[in-house]
TORVEXVO-28336 format. One record per residue (C-alpha): residue in one letter; z, x, y. Coordinates in steps of 0.25 Angstrom, whole numbers, padded with zeros to 4 digits, always signed. Example, Ala and Ser with C-alpha at 12.3 -4.5 7.8 and 13.67 -1.06 7.14 Angstrom:
REM residues 2
A+0031+0049-0018 S+0029+0055-0004 
***
This chain:
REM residues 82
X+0411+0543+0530 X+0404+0537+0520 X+0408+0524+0514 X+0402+0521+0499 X+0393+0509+0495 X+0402+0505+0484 X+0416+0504+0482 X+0420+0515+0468 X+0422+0507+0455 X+0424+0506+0443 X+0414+0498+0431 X+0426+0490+0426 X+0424+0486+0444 X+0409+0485+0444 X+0400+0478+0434 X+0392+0490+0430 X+0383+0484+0418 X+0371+0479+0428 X+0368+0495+0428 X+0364+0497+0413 X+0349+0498+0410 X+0353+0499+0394 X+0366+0491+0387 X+0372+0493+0373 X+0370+0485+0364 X+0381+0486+0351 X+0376+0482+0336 X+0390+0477+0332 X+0387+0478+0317 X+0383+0492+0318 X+0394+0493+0327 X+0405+0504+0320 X+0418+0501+0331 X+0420+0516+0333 X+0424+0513+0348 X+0413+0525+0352 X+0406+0517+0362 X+0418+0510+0367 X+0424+0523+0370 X+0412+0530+0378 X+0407+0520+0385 X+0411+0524+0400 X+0414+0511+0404 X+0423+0508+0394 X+0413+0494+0391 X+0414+0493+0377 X+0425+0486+0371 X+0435+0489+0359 X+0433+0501+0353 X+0436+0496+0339 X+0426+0486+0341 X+0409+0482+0343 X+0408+0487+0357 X+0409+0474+0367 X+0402+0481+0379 X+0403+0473+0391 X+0389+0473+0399 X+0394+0470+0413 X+0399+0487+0410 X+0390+0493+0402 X+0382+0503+0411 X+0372+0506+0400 X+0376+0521+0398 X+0372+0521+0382 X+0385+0531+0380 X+0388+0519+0370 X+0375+0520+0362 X+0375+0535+0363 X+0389+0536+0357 X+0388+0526+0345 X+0389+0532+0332 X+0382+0521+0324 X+0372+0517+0336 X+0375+0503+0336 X+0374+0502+0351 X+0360+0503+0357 X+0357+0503+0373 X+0349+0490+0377 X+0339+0491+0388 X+0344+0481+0400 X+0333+0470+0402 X+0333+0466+0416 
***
């Protein structure tokens, strides 16, 4: 039998954010409150969709999804300084 390592979770359980080499980074003024980034992102991280994206680090796994799908590029993937 094998027994796992670690007990299955979820990421609103387990701080993921440590994991991210990259993290968004939202211009607010360039900012158009479409809610597109809010309602792609995977982890649900975001905030309100009818506002500036507040994303919450301690979540954020760093995927970019956010920074691909944003129409007027106002968010832009930062490298992690260790």
């Amino acid at each position: 039998m094998l027994i796992p390592l670690s007990k299955p979770g979820t990421s609103a359980q387990v701080i993921t954010g440590e994991w991210k080499s990259f993290m968004p980074i939202v211009t607010a003024e360039k900012c158009i409150k479409c809610g597109i980034c809010q309602n792609m992102c995977p982890e649900g991280i975001m905030g309100d969709p009818k506002s500036v994206p507040d994303i919450d680090y301690n979540y954020c796994k760093g995927c970019s999804i956010c920074a691909i799908e944003c129409p007027v590029k106002c968010i832009e993937m930062k490298r992690v300084e260790e």
